[in-house]
N, C-alpha and C positions, 0 to 999 in steps of 0.2 A: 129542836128539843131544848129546852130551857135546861141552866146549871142546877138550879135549886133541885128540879126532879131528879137529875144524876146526882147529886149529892146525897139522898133521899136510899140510893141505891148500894146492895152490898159492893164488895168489890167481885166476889162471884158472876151475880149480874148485870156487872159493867163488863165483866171480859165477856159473858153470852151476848150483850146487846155488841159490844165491836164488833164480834164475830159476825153477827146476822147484818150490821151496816157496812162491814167490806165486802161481806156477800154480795148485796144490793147493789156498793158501791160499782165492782165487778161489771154485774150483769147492765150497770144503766151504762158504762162504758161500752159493755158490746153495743148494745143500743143504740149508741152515740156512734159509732165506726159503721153502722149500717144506714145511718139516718133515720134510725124511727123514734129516735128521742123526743117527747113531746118537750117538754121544761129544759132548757140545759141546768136550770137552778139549781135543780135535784140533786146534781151532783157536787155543784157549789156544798151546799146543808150539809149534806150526808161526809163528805170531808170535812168540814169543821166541826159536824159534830163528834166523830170522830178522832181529829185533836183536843177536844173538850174531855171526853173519856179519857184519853190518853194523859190527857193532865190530872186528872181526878184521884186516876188511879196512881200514878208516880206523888203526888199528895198523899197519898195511902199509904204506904210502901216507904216514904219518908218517916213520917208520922209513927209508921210500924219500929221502925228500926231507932227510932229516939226512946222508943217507952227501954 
């Protein structure tokens, strides 16, 4: 997921999208502990994107508390 799209996003639905990619994150770990992981990639991405959100939002939250 590109920054510019997160950026594009409220902060409401950056904490829905976290939620749904820890989720993810989650389940492609069981996957991984069973061997049916097709990409290990996957979960490379989905972690960083993840700290991408995470940074986005603490950006926000910053920003909130200067005004």
């Amino acid at each position: 997921m590109k920054i510019r799209e997160l950026r594009e996003l409220s902060s409401d639905e950056l904490e829905r999208k976290e939620l749904e990619l820890k989720d993810q994150w989650f389940k492609l770990r069981f996957q991984k502990s069973l061997g049916q992981l097709d990409n290990p990639m996957k979960l490379r991405n989905i972690r960083r994107d993840i700290a991408k959100i995470k940074t986005i939002l603490k950006e926000l939250q910053k920003k909130g508390a200067e005004k």
